[in-house]
Jmol script that loads the backbone (N, CA, C; Angstrom):
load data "model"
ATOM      1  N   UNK A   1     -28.501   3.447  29.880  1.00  0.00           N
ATOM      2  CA  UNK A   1     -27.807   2.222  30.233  1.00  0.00           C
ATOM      3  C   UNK A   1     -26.559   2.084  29.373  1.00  0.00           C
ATOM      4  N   UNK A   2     -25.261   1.762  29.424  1.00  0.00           N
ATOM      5  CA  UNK A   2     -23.987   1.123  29.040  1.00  0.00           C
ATOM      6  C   UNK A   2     -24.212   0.242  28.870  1.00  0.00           C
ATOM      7  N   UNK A   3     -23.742  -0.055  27.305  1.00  0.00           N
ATOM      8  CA  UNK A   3     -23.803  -1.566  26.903  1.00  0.00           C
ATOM      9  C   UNK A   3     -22.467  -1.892  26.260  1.00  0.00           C
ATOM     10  N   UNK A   4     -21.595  -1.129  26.797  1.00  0.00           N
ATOM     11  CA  UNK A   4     -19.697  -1.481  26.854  1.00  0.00           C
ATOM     12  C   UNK A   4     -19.770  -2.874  26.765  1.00  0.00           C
ATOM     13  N   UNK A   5     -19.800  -3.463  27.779  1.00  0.00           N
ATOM     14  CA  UNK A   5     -19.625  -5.031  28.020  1.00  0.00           C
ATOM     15  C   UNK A   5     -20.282  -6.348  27.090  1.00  0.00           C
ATOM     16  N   UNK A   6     -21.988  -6.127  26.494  1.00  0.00           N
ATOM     17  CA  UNK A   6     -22.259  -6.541  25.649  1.00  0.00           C
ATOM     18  C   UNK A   6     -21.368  -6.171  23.926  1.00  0.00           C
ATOM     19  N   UNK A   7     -20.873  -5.441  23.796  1.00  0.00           N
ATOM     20  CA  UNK A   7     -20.355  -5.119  22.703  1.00  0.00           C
ATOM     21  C   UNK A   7     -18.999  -5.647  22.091  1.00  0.00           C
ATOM     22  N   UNK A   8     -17.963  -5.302  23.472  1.00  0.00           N
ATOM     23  CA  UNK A   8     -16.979  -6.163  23.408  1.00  0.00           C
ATOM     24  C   UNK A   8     -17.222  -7.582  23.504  1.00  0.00           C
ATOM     25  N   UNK A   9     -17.496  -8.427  24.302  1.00  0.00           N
ATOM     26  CA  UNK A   9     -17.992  -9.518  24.038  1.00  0.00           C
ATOM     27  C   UNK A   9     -18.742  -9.988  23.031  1.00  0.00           C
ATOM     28  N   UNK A  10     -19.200  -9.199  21.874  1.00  0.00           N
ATOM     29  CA  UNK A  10     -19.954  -9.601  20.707  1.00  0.00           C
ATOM     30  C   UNK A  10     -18.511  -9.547  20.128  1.00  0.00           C
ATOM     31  N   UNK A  11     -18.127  -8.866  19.880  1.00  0.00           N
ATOM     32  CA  UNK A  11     -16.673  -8.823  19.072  1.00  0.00           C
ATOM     33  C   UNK A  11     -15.660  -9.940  19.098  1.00  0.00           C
ATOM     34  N   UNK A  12     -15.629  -9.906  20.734  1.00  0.00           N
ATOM     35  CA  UNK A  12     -14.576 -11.162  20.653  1.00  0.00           C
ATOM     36  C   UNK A  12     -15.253 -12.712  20.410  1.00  0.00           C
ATOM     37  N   UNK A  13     -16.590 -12.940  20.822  1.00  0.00           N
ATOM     38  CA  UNK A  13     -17.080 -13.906  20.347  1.00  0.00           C
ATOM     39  C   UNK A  13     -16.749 -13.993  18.656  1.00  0.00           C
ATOM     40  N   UNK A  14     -17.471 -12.750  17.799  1.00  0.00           N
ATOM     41  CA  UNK A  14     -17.205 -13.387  16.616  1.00  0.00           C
ATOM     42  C   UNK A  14     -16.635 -13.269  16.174  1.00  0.00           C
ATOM     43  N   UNK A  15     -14.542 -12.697  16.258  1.00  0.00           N
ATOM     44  CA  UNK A  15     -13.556 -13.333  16.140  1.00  0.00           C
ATOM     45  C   UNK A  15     -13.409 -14.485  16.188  1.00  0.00           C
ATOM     46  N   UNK A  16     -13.709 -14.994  17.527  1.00  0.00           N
ATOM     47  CA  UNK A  16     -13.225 -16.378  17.672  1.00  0.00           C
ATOM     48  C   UNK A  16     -13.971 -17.640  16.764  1.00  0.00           C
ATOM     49  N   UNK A  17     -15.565 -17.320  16.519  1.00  0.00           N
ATOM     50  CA  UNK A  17     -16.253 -17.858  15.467  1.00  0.00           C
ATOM     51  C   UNK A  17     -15.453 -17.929  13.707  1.00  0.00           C
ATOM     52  N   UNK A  18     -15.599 -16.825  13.471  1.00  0.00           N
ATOM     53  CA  UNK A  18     -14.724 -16.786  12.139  1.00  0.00           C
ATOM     54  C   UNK A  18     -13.293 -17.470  12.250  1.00  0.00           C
ATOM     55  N   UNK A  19     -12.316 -16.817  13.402  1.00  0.00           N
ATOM     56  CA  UNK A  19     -11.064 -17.511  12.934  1.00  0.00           C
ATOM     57  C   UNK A  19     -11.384 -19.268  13.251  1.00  0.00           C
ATOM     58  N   UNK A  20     -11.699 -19.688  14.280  1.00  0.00           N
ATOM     59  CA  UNK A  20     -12.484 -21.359  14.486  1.00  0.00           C
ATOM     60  C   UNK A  20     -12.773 -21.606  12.818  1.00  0.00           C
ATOM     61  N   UNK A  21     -13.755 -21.095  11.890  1.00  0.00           N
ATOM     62  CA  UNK A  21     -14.077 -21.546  10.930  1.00  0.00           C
ATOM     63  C   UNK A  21     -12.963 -21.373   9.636  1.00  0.00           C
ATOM     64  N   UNK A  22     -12.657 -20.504  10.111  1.00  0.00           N
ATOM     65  CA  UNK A  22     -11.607 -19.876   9.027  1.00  0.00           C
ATOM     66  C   UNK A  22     -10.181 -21.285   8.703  1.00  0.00           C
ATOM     67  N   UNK A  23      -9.718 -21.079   9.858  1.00  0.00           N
ATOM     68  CA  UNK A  23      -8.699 -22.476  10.507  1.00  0.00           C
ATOM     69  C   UNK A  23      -9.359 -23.770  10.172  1.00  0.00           C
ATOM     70  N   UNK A  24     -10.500 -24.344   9.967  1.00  0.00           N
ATOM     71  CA  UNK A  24     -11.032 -25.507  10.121  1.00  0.00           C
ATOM     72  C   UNK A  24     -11.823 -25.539   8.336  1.00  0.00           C
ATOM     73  N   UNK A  25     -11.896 -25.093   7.909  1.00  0.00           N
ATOM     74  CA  UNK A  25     -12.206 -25.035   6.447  1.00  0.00           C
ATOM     75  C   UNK A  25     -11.020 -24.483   5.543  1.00  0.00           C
ATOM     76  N   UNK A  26      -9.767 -23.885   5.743  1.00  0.00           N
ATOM     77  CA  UNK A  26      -8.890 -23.569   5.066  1.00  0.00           C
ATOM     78  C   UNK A  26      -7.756 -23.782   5.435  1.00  0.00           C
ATOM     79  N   UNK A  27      -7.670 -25.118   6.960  1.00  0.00           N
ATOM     80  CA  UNK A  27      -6.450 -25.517   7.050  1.00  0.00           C
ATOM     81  C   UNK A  27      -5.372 -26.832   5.800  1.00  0.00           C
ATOM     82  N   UNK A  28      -6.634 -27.940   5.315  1.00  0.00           N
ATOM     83  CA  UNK A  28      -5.504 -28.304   4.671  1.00  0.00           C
ATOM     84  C   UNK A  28      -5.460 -28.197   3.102  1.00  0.00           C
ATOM     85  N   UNK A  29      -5.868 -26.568   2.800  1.00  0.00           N
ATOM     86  CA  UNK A  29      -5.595 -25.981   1.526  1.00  0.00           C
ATOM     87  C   UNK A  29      -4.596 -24.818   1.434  1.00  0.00           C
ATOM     88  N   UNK A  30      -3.501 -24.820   2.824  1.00  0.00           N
ATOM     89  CA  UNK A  30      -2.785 -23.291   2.916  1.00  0.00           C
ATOM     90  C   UNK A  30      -1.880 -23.832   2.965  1.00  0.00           C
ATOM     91  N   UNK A  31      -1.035 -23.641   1.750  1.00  0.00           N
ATOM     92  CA  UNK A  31       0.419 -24.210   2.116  1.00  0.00           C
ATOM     93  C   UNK A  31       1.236 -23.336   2.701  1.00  0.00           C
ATOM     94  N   UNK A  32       1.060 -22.227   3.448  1.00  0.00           N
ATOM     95  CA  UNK A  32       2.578 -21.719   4.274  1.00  0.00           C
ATOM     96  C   UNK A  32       1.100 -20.871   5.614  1.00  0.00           C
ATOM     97  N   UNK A  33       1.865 -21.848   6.473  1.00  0.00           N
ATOM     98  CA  UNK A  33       1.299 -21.392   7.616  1.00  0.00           C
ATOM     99  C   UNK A  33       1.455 -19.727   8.145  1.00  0.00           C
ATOM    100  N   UNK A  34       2.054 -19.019   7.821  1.00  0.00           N
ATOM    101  CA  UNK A  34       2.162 -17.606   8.177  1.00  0.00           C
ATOM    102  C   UNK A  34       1.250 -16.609   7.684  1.00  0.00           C
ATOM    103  N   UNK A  35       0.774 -16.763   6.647  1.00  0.00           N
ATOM    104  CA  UNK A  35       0.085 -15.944   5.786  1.00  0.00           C
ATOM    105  C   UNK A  35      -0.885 -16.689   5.350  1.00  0.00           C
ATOM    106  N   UNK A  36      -1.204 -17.927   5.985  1.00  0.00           N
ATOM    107  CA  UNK A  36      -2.379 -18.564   5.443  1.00  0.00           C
ATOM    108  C   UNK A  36      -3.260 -18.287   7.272  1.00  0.00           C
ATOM    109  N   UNK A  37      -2.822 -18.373   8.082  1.00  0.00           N
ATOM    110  CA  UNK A  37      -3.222 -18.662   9.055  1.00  0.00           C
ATOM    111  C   UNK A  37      -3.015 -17.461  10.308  1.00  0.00           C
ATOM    112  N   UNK A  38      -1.569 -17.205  10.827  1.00  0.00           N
ATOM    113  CA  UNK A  38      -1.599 -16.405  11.348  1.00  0.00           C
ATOM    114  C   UNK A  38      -1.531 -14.777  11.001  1.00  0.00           C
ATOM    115  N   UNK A  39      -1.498 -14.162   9.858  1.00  0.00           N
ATOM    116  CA  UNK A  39      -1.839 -13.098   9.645  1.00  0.00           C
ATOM    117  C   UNK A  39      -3.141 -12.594   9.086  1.00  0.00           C
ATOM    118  N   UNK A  40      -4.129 -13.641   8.466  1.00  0.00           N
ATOM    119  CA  UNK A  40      -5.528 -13.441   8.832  1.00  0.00           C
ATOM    120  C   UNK A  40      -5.712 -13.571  10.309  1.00  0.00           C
ATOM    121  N   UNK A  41      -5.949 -14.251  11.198  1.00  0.00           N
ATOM    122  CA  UNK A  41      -6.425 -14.713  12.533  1.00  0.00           C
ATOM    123  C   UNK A  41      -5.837 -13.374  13.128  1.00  0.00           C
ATOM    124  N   UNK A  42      -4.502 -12.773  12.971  1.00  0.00           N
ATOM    125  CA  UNK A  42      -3.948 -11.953  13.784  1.00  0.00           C
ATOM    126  C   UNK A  42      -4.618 -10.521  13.335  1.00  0.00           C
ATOM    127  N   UNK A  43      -4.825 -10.136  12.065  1.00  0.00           N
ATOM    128  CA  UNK A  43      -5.784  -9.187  11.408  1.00  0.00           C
ATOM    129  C   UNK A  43      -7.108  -9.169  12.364  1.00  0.00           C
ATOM    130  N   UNK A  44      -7.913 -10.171  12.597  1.00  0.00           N
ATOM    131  CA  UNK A  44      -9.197  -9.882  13.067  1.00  0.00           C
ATOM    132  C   UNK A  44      -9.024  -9.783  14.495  1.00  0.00           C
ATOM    133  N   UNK A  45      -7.724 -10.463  15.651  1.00  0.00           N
ATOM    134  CA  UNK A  45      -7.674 -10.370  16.722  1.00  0.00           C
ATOM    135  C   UNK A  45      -7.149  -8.916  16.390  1.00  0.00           C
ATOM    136  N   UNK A  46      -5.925  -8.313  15.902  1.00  0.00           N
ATOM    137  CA  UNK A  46      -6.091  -6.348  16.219  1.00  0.00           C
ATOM    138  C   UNK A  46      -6.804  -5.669  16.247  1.00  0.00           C
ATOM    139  N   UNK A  47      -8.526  -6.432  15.612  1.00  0.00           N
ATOM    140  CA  UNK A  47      -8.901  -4.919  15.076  1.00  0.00           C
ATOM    141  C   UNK A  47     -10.500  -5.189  16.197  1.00  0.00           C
ATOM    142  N   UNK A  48     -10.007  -6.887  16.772  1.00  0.00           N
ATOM    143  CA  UNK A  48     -11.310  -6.792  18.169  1.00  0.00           C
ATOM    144  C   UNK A  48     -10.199  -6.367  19.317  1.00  0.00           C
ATOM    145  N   UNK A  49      -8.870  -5.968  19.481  1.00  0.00           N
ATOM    146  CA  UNK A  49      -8.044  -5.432  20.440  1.00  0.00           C
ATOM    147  C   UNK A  49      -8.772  -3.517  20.195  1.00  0.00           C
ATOM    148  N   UNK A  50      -8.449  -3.031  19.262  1.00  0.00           N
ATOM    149  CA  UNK A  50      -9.235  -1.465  18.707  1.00  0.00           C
ATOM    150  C   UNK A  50     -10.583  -1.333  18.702  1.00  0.00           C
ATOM    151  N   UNK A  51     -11.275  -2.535  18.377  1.00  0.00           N
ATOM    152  CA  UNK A  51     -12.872  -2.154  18.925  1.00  0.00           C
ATOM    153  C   UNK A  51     -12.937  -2.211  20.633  1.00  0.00           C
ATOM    154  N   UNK A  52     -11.931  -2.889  21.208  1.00  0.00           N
ATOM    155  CA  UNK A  52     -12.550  -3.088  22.748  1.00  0.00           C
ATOM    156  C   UNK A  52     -11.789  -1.951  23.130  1.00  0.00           C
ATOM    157  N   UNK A  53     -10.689  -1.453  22.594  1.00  0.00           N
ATOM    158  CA  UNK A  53     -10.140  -0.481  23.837  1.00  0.00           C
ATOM    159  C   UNK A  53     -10.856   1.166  23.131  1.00  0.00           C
ATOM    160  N   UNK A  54     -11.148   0.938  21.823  1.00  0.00           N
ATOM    161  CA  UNK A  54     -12.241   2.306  21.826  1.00  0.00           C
ATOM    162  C   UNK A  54     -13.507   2.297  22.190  1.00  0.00           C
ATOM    163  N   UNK A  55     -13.840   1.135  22.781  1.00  0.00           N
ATOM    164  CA  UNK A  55     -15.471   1.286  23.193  1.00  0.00           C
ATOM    165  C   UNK A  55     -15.075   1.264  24.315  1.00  0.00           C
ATOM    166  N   UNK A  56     -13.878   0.695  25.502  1.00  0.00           N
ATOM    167  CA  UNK A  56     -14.170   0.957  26.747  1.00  0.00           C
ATOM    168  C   UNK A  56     -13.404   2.340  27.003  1.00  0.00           C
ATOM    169  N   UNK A  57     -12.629   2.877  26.277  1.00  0.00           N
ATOM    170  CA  UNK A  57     -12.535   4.162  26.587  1.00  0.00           C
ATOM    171  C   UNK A  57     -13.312   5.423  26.183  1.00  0.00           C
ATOM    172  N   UNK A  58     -14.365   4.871  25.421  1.00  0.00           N
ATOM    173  CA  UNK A  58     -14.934   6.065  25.038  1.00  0.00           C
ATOM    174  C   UNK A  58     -16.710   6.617  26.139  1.00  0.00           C
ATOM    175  N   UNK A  59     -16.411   7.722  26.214  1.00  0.00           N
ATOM    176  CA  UNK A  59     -17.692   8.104  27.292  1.00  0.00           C
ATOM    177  C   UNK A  59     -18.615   7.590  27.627  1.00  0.00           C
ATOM    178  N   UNK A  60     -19.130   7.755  28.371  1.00  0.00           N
ATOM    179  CA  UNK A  60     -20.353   7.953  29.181  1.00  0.00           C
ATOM    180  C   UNK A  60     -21.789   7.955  28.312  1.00  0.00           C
ATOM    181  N   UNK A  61     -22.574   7.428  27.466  1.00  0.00           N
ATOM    182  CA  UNK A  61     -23.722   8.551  26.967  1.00  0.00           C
ATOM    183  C   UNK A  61     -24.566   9.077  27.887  1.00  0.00           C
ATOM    184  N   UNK A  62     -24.834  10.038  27.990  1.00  0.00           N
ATOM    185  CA  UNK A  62     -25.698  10.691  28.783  1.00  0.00           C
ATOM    186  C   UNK A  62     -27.265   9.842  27.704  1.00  0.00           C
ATOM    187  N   UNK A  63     -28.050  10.049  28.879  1.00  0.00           N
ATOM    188  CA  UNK A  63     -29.534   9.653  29.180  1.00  0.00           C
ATOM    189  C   UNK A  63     -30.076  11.167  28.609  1.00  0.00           C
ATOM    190  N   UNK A  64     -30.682  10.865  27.637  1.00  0.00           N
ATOM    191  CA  UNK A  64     -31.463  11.997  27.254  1.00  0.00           C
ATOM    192  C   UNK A  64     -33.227  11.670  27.441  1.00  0.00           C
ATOM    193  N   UNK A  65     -33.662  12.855  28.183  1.00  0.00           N
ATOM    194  CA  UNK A  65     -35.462  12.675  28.547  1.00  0.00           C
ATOM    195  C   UNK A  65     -36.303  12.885  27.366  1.00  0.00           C
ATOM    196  N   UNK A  66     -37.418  11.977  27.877  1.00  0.00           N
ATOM    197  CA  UNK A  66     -38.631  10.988  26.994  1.00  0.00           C
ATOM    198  C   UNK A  66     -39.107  12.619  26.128  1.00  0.00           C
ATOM    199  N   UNK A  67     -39.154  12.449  25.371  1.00  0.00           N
ATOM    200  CA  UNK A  67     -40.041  13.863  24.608  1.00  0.00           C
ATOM    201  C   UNK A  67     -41.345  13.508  25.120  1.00  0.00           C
ATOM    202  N   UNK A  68     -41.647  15.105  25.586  1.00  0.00           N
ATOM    203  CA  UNK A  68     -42.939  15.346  25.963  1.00  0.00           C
ATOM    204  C   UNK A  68     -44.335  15.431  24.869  1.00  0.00           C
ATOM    205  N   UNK A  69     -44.855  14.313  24.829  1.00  0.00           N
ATOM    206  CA  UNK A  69     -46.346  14.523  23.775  1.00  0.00           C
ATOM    207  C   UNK A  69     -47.528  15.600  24.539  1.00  0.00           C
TER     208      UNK A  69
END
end "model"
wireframe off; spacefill off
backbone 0.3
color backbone group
C-alpha cells in the first residue's frame, strides 16, 4: 500500500501547528518582523515544500511476500 498522501499531509499539518504556535506565543516578544516571523515560518514551509515533492516523486515500493514458516 502507498502512504504518499498520509505523509505529506502529516507534514503540512504540523507546519501549520508549529508556525500557528510559534506566531501566537512569540508574536509580541519579536521586535523586527522579518527574522522574527517570516524566516522561521518560511524555513519550515521549504523544507514541508522538499518533504512533499521527495515523497511524491519518489517510487513505487514494491510489495514484498509474507515469509514462508
Amino acid at each position: 500500500m502507498d502512504y504518499k498522501a498520509p505523509i505529506v499531509v502529516s507534514c503540512w499539518l504540523a507546519v501549520a501547528v508549529i508556525s500557528s504556535v510559534y506566531m501566537w506565543v512569540f508574536a509580541d516578544k519579536l521586535g523586527d518582523i522579518f527574522f522574527g516571523v517570516f524566516l522561521p515560518v518560511g524555513a519550515l514551509v521549504l523544507v514541508a515544500l522538499a518533504v512533499t515533492f521527495i515523497v511524491v516523486n519518489s517510487p513505487p515500493q514494491e510489495r514484498q511476500p509474507a515469509p514462508k514458516s
